[in-house]
N, C-alpha and C positions, 0 to 999 in steps of 0.2 A: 483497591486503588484509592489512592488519597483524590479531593476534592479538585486539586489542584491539578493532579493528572490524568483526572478523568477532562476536566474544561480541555485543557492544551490538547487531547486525542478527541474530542469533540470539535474544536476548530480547525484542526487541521484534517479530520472526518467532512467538513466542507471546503476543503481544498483538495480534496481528491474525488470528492461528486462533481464539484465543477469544473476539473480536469477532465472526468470521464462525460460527463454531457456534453464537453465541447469537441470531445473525439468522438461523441453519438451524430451531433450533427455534422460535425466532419463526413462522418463514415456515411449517413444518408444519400451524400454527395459523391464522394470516391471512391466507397464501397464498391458501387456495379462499375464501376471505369475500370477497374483493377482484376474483374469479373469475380469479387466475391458478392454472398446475398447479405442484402442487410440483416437478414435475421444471424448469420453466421459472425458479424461483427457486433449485432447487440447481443449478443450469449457471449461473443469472446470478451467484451468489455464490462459485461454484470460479472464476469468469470474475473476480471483482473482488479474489477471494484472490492468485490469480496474477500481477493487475496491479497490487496492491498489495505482492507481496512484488518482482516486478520494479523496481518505480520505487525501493521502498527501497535493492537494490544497486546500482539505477543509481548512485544518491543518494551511497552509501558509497562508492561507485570513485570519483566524479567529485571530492569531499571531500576526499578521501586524493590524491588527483592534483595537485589544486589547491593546497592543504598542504603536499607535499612542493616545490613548483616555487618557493617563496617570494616569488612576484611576484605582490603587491597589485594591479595592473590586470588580469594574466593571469587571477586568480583569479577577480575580478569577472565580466570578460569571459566566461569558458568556465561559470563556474555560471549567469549569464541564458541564455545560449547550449542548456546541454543544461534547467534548467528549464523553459524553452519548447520543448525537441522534445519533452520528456516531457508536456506538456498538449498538444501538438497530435496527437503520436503518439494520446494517449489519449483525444481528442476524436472523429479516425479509427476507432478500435476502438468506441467505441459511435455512431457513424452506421455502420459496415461492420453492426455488431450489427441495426442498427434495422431497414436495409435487405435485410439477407439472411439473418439466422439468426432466427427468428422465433419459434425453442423457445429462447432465450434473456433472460430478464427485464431489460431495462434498467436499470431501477429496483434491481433485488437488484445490477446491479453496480457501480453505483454508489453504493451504499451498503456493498457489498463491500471496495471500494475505498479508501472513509472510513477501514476497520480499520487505513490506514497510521498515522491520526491517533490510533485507538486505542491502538495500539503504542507512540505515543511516551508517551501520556498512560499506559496502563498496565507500560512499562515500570518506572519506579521503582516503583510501587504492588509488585508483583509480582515483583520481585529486589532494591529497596531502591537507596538511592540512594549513587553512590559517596563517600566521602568527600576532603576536598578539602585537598589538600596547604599552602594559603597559608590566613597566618593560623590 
């Protein structure tokens, strides 16, 4: 990963911690209202942190792969290719969840998870946005 896209997956790697902190202290709160345990929703949300910072470097490796290879089908081709193992992989992980860890909140991790969207949206908010060479 070039220098450049390792920073921009680093700051937006703090746009998805402090997505999921604020659904930790959320969940401290309405966690037991909803009668789940807080331990249930900080495992589902460590569980949605991790697979939201995975998919992100998927994301970044497969980008930078595709980019450097200069071919406009290649590129198409290989990014529906790994976007779809990343929603199937992740569809896996929570029916594996459903079906057999049962101290895991589904709901926390997928909303855990969401903090990928967070990231991008609080990336510029939060290190400012870069400035643009044309024009």
């Amino acid at each position: 990963m070039t220098a450049e896209t390792r920073k921009l997956v680093l700051q937006m790697s703090a746009g998805i911690l402090l997505w999921n902190i604020s659904l930790g202290v959320a969940g401290l709160f309405l966690g037991p209202m909803m009668g789940w345990t807080r331990m249930s929703v900080f495992f589902g949300l460590l569980t949605g942190w991790l697979s939201a910072e995975a998919m992100l470097v998927h994301m970044a490796v497969v980008t930078e792969k595709v980019l450097a290879s200069g071919d406009a089908a290649y590129a198409n081709r290989t990014t529906v290719i790994h976007s779809i193992g990343r929603k199937v992989i992740y569809i896996l992980l929570l029916l594996l969840i459903l079906w057999r860890i049962p101290e895991i909140n589904v709901m926390a991790v997928v909303l855990g998870t969401m903090g990928l969207k967070a990231g991008a949206y609080l990336q510029p908010v939060l290190f400012g946005r870069k400035k643009s060479r044309v024009g």
